[in-house]
C-alpha positions in Angstrom: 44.8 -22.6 -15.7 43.5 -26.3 -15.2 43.5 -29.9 -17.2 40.0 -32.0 -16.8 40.2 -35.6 -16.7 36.2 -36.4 -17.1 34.1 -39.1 -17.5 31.2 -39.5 -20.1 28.3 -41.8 -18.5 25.4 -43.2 -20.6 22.6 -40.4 -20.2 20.3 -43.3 -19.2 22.3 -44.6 -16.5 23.3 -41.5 -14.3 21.2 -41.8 -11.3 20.7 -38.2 -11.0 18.6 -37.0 -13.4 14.6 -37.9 -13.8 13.2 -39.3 -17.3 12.0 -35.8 -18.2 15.5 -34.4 -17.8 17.0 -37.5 -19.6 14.9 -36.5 -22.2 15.5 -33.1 -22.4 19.4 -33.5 -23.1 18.9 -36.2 -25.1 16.8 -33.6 -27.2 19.4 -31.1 -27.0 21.9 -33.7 -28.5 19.8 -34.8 -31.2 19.2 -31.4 -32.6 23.2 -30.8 -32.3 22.8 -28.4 -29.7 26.7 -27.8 -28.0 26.6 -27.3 -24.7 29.8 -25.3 -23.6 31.3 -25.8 -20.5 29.9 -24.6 -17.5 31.4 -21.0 -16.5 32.6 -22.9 -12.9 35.2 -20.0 -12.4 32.4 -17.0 -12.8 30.3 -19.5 -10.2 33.5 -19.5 -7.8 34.1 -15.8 -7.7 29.9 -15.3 -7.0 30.6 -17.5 -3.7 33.7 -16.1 -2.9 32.4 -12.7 -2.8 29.3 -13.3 -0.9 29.4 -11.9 2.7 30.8 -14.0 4.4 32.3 -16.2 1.4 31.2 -19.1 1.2 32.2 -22.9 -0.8 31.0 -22.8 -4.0 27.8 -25.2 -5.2 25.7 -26.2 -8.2 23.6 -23.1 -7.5 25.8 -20.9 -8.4 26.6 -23.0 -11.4 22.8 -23.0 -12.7 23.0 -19.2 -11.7 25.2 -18.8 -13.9 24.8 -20.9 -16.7 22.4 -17.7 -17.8 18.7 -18.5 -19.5 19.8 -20.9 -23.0 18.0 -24.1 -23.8 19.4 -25.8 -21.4 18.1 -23.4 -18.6 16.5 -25.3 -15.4 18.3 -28.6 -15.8 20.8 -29.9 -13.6 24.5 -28.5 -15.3 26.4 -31.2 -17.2 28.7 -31.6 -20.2 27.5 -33.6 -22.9 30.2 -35.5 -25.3 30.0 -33.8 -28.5 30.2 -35.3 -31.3 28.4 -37.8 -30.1 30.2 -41.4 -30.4 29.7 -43.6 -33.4 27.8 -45.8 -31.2 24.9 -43.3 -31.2 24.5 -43.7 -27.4 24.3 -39.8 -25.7 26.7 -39.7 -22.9 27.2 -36.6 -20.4 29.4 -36.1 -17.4 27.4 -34.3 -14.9 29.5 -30.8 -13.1 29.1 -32.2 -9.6 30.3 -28.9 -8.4 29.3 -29.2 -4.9 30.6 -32.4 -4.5 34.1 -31.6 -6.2 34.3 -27.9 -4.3 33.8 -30.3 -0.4 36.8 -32.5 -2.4 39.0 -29.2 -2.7 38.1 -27.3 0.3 39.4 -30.2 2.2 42.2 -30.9 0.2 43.5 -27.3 0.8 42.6 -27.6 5.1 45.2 -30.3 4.8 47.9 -28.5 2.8 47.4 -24.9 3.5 48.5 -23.1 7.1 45.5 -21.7 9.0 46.7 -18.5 8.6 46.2 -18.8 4.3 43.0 -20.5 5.1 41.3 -18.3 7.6 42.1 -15.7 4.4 40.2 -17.7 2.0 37.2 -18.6 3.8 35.5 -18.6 7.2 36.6 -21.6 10.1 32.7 -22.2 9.8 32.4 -22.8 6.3 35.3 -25.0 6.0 34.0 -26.4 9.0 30.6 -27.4 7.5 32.3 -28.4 4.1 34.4 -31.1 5.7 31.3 -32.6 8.1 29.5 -32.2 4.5 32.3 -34.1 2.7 32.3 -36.9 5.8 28.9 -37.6 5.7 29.1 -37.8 2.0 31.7 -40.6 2.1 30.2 -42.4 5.0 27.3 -42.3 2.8 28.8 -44.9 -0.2 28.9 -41.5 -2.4 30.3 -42.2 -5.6 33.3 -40.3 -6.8 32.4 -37.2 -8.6 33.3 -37.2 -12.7 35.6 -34.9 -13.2 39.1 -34.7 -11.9 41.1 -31.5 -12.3 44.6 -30.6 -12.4 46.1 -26.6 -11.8 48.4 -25.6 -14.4 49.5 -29.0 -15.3 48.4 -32.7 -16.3 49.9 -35.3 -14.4 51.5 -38.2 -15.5 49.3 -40.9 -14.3 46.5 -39.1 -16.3 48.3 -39.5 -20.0 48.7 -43.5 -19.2 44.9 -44.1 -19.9 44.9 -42.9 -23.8 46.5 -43.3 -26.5 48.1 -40.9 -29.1 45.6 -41.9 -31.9 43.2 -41.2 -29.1 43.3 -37.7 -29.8 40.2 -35.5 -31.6 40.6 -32.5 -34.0 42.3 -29.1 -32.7 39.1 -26.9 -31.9 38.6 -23.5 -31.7 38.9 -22.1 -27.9 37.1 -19.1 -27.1 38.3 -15.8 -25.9 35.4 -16.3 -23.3 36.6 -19.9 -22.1 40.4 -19.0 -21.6 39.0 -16.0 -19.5 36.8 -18.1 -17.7 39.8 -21.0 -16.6 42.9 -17.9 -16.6 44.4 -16.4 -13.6 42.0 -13.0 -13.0 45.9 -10.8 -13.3 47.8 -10.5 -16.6 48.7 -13.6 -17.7 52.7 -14.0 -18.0 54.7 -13.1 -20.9 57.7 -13.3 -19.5 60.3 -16.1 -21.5 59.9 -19.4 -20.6 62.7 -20.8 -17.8 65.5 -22.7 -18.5 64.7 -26.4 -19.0 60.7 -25.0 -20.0 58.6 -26.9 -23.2 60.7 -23.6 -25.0 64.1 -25.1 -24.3 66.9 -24.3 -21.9 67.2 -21.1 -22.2 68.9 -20.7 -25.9 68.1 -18.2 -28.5 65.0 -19.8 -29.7 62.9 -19.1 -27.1 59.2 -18.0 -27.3 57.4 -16.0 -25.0 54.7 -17.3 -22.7 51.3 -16.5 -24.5 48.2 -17.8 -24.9 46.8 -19.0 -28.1 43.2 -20.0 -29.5 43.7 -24.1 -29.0 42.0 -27.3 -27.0 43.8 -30.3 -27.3 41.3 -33.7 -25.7 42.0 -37.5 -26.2 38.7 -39.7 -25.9 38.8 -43.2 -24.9 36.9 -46.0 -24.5 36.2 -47.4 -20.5 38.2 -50.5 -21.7 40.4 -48.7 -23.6 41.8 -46.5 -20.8 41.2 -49.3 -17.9 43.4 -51.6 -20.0 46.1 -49.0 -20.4 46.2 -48.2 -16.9 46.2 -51.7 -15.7 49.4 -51.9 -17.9 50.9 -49.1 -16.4 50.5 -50.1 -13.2 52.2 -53.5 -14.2 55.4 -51.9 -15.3 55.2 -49.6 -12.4 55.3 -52.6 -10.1 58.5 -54.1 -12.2 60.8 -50.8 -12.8 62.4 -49.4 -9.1 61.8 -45.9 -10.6 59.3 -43.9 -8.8 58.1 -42.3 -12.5 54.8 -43.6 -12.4 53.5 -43.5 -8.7 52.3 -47.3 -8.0 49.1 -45.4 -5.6 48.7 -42.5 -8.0 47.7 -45.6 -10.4 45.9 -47.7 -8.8 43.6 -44.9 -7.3 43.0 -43.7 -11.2 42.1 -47.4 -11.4 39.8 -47.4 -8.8 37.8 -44.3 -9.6 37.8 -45.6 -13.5 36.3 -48.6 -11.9 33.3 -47.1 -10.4 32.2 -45.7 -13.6 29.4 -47.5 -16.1 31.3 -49.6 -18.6 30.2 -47.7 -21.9 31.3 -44.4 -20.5 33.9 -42.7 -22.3 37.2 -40.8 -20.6 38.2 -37.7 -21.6 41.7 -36.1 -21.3 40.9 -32.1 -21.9 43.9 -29.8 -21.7 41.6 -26.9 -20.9 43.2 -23.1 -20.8 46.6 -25.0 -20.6 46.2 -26.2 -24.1 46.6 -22.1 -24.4 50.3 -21.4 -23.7 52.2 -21.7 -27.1 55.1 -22.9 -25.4 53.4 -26.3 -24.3 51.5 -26.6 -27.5 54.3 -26.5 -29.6 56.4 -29.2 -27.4 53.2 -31.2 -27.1 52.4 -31.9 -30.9 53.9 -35.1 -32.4 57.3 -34.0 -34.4 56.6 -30.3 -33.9 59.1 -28.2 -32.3 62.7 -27.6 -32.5 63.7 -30.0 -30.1 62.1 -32.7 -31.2 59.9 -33.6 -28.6 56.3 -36.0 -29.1 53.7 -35.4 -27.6 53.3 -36.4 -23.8 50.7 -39.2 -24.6 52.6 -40.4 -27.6 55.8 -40.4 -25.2 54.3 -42.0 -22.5 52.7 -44.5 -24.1 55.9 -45.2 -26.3 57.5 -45.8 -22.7 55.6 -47.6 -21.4 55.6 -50.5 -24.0 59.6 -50.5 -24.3 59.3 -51.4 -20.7 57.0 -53.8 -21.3 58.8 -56.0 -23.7 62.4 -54.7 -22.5 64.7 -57.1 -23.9 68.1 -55.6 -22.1 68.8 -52.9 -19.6 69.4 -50.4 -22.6 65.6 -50.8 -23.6 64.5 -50.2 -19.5 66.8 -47.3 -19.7 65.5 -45.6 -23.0 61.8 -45.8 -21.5 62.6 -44.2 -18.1 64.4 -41.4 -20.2 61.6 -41.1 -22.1 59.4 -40.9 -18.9 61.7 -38.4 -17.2 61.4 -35.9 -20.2 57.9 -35.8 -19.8 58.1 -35.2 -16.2 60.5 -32.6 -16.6 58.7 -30.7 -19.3 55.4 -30.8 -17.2 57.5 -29.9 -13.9 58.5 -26.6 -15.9 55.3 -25.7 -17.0 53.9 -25.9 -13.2 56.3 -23.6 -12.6 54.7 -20.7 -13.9 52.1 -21.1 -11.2 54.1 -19.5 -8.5 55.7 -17.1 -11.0 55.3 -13.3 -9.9 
């Protein structure tokens, strides 16, 4: 279960991709052609059950991306529908790069012990000279961020709530692809969950048919976070991390300046619990949705005229945070 945070680039200005493949997805977005997202946990489980396992790359991605019309070319989202502007942006999968990111992310957190479990000394080894030589290199950040079974605050500060697109349709085959490979859990939700604390209405843990995204504009959600970071600096409430900000600034900085941000939900957007606290007015506590909220926050702490109005945001803040905390819960649930 993971949230995407993923930026859009101008197809003409990613560096990667020649003229012929430039104008091969351009094709496939003129003729309405969807690309669906690339199947990165079937590609994770090919690596990891190679002898020895290895890190995951963009190989096993194209591998299994299977033989569609977009067979052969380097494996990328494309923003559908396309922006009013008319201009085709994509956000390249960068699954190499991002799997380095993660591999040594989790040789910093996990005991060797875990580790040595999930993959040989030698390949993490390797991924972290990889990842070295990579950011000794001036390698730009990859595009997509992701987040395990919850989306973290800093992340909702760059949209807004009219930011958000239609409900679609997900997939039987995309939940599968992002959900845990056991049962999912159906057990109630915990006390203080998106559900409630623990009264009489609570609804069991399920997954439903739903993706919930927010698109912005570069400016759009560099502006917002720039404000975010501003109120950050002023409130002595460590709500919204002042570095956790200001790196999301950074990376948004690094990024062309028609590209579009993205805020996907993924497979989380599939547990009824959290859908039904995170729609504006829906749900029997009353809650708004964690963008709406967030956003409402942060502009009564912008022009907070008394200590009541700084108080009302924070509280604001802290309900988000606390229904988010509950939800991440459920990854360590047996």
């Amino acid at each position: 279960m993971a949230a995407f945070l993923r930026v859009y680039e101008p197809l003409d200005v990613l560096p990667d991709l020649s003229a012929t493949e430039r104008a091969q997805w351009r094709a496939l977005a003129s003729s309405g052609h969807d690309v669906p997202p690339i199947q990165e946990r079937a590609a994770a489980l090919r690596a990891a059950s190679a002898l020895p396992p290895r890190v995951v790359g963009d190989l096993d991605l194209v591998t299994c991306a299977g033989s569609g019309s977009s067979a052969g070319l380097p494996p990328l989202w494309l923003l559908t529908p396309t922006a009013p502007d008319g201009v085709v942006r994509a956000c390249p999968a960068e699954l190499s790069w991002r799997a380095l990111i993660a591999v040594e992310d989790l040789r910093l957190r996990a005991v060797p012990e875990l580790l040595d479990a999930v993959l040989p000394r030698a390949a993490v080894a390797d991924a972290s000279r990889e990842l070295a030589e990579r950011m000794a290199g001036g390698a730009r950040p990859p595009h997509v961020r992701h987040s395990n079974w919850y989306v973290p605050l800093t992340w909702f500060t760059a949209f807004q709530p009219d930011q958000r697109t239609a409900d679609q349709p997900m997939t039987e085959q995309a939940l599968a692809e992002q959900a845990p490979t056991d049962q999912a859990p159906t057990d109630q939700a915990p006390a203080g969950s998106p559900d409630g604390a623990g009264d009489s209405d609570d609804v069991p843990l399920r997954r439903v048919l739903t993706s919930v995204r927010y698109l912005a504009p570069m400016a759009d959600a560099r502006r917002c976070v720039a404000r975010a970071l501003a109120v950050a600096r002023r409130v002595a409430r460590p709500l919204l991390p002042e570095v956790e900000l200001e790196e999301l600034g950074r990376w948004l900085e690094e990024f062309h300046a028609r590209s579009v941000v993205e805020l996907d939900f993924g497979a989380i957007a599939g547990l009824s619990a959290l859908l039904r606290a995170d729609q504006s007015g829906v749900g029997s506590v009353g809650w708004v949705g964690s963008v709406e909220a967030v956003s409402t926050a942060i502009a009564q702490l912008r022009s907070a005229a008394s200590q009541r109005d700084v108080e009302a945001g924070i509280e604001q803040l802290e309900q988000v945070r606390a229904r988010w905390n509950a939800v991440r819960a459920f990854e360590r649930a047996s």
